[in-house]
Backbone bond lengths (Angstrom), bond angles and torsions (degrees), N, CA, C in turn:
res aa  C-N    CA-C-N  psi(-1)  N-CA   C-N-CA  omega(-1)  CA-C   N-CA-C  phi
1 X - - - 1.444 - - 1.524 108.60 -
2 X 1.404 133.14 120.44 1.307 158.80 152.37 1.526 94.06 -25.94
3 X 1.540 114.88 141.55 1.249 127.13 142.44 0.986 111.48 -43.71
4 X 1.615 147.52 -87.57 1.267 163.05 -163.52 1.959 99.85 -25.76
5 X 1.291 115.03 -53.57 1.195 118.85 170.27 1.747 120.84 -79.99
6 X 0.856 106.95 -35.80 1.670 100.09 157.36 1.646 119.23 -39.20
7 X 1.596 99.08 -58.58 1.987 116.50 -168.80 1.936 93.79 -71.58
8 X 1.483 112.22 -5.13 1.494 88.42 170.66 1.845 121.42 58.68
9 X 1.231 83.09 -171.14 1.633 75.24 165.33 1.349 134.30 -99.06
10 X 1.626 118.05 46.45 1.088 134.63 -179.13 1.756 117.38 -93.56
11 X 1.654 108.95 1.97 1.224 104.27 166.93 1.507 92.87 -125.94
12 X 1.593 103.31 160.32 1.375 122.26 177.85 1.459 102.56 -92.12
13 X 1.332 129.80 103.75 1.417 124.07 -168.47 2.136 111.19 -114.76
14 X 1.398 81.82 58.30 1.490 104.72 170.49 1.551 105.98 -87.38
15 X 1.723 107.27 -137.48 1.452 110.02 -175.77 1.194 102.99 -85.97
16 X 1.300 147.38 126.87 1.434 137.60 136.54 1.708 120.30 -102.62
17 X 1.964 97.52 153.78 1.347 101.88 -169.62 1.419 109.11 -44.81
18 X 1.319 147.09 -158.06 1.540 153.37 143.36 1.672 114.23 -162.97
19 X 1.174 99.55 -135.95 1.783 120.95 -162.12 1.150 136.00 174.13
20 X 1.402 115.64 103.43 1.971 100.42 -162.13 1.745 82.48 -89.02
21 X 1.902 83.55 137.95 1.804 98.58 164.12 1.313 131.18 -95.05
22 X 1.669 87.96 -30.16 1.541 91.63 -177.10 1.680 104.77 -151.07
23 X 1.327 119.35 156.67 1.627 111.74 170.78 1.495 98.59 -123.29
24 X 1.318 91.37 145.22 1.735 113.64 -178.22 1.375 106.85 -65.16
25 X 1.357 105.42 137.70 1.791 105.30 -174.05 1.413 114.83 -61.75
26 X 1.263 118.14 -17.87 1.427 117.38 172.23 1.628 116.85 -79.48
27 X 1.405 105.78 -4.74 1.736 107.50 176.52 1.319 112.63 83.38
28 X 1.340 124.15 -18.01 1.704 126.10 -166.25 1.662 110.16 -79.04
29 X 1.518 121.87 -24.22 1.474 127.97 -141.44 1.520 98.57 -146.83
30 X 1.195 121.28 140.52 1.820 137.62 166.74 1.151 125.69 -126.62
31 X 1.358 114.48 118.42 1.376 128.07 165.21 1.681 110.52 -31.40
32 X 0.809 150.27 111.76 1.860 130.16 -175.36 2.112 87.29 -134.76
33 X 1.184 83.79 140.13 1.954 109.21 163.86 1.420 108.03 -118.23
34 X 1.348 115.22 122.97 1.434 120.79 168.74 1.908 115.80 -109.42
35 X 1.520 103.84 173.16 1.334 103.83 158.77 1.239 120.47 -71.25
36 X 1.654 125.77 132.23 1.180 129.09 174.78 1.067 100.32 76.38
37 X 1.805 138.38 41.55 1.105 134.24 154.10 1.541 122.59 -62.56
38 X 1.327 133.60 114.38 1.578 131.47 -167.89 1.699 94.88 -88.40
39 X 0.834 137.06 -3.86 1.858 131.25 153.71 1.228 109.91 -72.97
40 X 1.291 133.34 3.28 1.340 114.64 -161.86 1.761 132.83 19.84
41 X 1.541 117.95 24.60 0.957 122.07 163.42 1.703 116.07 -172.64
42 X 1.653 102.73 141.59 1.655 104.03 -165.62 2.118 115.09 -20.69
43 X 1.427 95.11 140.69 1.531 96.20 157.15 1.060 125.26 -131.44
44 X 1.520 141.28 164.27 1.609 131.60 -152.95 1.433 85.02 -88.46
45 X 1.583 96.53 145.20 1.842 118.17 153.10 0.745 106.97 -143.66
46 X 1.317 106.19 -176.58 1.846 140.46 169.15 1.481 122.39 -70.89
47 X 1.258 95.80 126.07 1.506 105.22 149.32 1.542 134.33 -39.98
48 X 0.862 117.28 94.51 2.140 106.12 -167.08 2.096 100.12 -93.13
49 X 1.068 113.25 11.96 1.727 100.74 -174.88 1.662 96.29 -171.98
50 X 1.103 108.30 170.77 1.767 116.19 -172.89 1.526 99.06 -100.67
51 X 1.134 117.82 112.61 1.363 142.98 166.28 1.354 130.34 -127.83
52 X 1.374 133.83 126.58 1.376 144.80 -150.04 1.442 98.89 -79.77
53 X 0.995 94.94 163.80 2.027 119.33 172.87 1.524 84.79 -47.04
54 X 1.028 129.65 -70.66 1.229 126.04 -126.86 1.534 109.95 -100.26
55 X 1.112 98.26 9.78 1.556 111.37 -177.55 1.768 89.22 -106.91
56 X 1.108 120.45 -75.46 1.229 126.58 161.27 2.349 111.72 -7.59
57 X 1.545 88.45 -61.46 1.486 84.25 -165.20 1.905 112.30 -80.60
58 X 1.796 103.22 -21.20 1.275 102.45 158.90 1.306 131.84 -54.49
59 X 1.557 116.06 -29.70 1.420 121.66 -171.54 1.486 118.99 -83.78
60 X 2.296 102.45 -14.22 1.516 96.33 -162.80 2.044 79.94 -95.03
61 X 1.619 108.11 -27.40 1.701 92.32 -176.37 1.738 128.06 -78.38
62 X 1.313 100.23 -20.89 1.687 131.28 171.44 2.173 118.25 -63.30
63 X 2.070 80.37 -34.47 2.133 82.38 177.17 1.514 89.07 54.98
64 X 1.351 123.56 47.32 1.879 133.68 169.67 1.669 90.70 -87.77
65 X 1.309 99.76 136.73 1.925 120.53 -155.98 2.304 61.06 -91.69
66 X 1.268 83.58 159.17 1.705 114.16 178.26 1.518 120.45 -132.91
67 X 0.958 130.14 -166.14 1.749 148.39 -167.68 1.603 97.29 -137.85
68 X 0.966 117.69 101.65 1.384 102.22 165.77 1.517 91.47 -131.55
69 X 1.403 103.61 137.59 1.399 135.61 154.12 1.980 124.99 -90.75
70 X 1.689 87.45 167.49 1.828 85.66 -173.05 1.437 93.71 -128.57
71 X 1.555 103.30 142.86 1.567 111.89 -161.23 1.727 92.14 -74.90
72 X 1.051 139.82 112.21 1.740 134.58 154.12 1.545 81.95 86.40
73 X 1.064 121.02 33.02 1.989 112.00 159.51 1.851 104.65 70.89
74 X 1.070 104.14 12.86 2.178 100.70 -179.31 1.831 86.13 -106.03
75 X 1.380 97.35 144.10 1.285 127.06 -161.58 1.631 107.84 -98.56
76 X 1.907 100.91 -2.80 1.098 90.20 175.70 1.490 113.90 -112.26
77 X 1.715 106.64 17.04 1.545 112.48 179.64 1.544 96.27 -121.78
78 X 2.089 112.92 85.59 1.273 87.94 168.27 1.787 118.48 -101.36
79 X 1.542 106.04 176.25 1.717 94.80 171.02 1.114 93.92 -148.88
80 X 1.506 86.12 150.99 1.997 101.08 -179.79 1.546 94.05 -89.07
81 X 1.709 101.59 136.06 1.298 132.45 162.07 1.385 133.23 -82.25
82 X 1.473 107.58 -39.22 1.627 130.47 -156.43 1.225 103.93 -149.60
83 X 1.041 108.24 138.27 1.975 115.71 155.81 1.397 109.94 -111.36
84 X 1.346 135.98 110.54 1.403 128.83 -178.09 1.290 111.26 -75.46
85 X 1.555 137.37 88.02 1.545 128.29 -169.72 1.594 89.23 -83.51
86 X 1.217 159.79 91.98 1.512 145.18 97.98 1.422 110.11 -99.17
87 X 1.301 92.55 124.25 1.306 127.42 -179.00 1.582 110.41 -97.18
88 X 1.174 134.70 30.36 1.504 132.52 172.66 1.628 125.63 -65.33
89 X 1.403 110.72 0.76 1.220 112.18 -159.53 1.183 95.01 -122.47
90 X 1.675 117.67 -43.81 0.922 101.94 -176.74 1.179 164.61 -55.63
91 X 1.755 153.34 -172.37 1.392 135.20 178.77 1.523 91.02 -105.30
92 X 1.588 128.88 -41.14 1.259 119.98 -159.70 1.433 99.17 -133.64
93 X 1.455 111.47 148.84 1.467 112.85 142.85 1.558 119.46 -125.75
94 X 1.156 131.12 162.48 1.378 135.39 -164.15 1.784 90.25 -128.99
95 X 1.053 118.24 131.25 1.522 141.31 140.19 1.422 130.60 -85.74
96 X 1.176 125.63 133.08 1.756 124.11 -172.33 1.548 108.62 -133.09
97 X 0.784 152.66 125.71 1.674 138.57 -172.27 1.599 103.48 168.87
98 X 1.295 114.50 142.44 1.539 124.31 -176.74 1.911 94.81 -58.33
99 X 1.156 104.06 -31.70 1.442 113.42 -155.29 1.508 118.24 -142.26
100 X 1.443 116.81 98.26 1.900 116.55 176.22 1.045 91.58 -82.50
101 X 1.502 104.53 155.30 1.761 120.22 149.86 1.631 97.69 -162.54
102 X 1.457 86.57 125.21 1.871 115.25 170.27 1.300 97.05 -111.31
103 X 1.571 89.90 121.40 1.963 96.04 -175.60 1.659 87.57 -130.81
104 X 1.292 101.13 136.71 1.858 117.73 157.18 1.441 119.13 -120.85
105 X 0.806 128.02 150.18 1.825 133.38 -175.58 1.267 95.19 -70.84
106 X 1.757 123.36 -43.31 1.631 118.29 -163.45 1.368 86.09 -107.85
107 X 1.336 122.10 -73.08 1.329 115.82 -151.18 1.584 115.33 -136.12
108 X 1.541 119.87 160.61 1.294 93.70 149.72 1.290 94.69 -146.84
109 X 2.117 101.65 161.23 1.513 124.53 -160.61 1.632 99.72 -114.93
110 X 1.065 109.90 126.27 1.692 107.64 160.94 1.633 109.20 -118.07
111 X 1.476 126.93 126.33 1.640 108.39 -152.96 1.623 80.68 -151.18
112 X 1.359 112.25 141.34 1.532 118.67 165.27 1.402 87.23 -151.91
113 X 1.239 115.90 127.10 1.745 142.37 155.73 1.834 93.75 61.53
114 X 1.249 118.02 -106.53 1.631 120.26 -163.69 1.607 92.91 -110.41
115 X 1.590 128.89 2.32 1.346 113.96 179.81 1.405 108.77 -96.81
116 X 1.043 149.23 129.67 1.239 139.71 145.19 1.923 127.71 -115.54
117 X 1.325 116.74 157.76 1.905 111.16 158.25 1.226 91.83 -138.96
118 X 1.807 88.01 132.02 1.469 124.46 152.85 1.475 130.61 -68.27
119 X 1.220 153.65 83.66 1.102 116.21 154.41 1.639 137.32 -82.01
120 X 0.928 139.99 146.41 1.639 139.76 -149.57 1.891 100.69 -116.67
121 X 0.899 150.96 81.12 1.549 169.52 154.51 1.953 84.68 -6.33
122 X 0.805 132.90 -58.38 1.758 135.91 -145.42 1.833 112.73 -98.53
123 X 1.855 101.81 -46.42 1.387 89.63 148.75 1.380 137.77 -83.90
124 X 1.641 121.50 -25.62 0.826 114.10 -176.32 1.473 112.75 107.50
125 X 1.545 111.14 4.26 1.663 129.47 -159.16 1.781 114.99 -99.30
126 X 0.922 115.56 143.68 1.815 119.92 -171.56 1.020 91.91 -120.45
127 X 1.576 148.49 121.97 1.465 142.41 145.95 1.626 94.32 -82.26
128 X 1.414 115.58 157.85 1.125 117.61 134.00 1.562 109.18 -126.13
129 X 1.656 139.73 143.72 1.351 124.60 166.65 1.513 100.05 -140.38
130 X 1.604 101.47 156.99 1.215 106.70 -164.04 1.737 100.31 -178.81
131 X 1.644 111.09 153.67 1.570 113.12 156.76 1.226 105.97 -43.69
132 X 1.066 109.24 -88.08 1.937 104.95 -159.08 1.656 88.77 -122.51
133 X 1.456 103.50 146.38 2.036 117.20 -173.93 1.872 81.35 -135.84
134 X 1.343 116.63 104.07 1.442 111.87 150.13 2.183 103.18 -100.23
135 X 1.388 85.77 160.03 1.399 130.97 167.04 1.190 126.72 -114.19
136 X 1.686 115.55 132.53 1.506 106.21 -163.89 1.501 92.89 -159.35
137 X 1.403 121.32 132.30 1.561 120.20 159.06 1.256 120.79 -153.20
138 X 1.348 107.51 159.24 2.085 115.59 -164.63 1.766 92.85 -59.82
139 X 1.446 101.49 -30.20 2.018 90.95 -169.89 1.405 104.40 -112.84
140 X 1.387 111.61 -85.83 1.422 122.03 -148.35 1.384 111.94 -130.49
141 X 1.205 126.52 90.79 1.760 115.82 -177.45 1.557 94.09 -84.13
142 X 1.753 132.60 135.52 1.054 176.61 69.89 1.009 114.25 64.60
143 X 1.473 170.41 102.49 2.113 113.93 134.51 1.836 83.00 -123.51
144 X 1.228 70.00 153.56 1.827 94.07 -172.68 1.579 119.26 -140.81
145 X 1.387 132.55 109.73 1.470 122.05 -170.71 1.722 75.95 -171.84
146 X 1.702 95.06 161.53 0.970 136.23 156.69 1.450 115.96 -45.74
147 X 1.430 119.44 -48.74 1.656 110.97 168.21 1.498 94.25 -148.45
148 X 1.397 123.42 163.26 1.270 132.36 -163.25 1.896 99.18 -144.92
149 X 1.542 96.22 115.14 1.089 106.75 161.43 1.799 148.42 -71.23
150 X 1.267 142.60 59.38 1.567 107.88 -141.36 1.423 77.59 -119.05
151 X 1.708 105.46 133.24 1.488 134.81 -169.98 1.638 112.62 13.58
């Protein structure tokens, strides 16, 4: 006899928040932790919707709260539904990908405290400003333009 049938109908086995921890190397199956988990630790489920690697690996490095559902209400068939990507609360996010790209039509801002870079889509312009901006490399740092300003 299953846990799930032991607890009776003493759990509400609708949607609860969760957490994928881990994905099975074969890609088919997820570790998921929910609220009011009675294992006290992740158990494998299902996939419930088509979601990429990388959505998948944002949610296990991000700790992104989820949808997980229970197949026929047993607590021991769960599946992720949802990935909640807003991040408003958070302190960190982590990115993983062979390849980023932050694209804006006008612009884009990368800004922490008094540092920020601009790039501008229309001129063609990079600010960077900041207290102190060092540069550093194992070989050869660069600058290359048509005319070069320094103070």
């Amino acid at each position: 006899m299953g846990l799930s049938s032991e607890l009776g109908s003493t759990l509400n086995l609708i949607s609860r928040i969760g957490w994928v921890c881990e994905i099975h190397p074969e890609g088919n199956r997820l570790k998921l932790d929910f609220e009011g988990n009675p294992y006290g630790q992740p158990i494998w489920g299902s996939i419930g919707r088509s979601f990429s690697r990388a959505e998948i690996h944002a949610a296990i490095d991000n700790q992104l709260d989820c949808r997980i559902d229970f197949l026929a209400g047993d607590i021991d068939l769960p599946i992720l539904r949802n990935i909640y990507f807003s991040l408003l609360s958070d302190q960190e996010i982590t990115l993983k990908a062979k390849r980023v790209v932050l694209e804006g039509d006008e612009s884009v801002l990368i800004q922490s405290g008094k540092a920020q870079t601009l790039h501008q889509a229309r001129s063609g312009r990079v600010a960077t400003s900041a207290e102190q901006i060092s540069n550093s490399a194992d070989k050869t740092v660069k600058i290359q333009g048509q005319r070069i300003d320094l103070n």
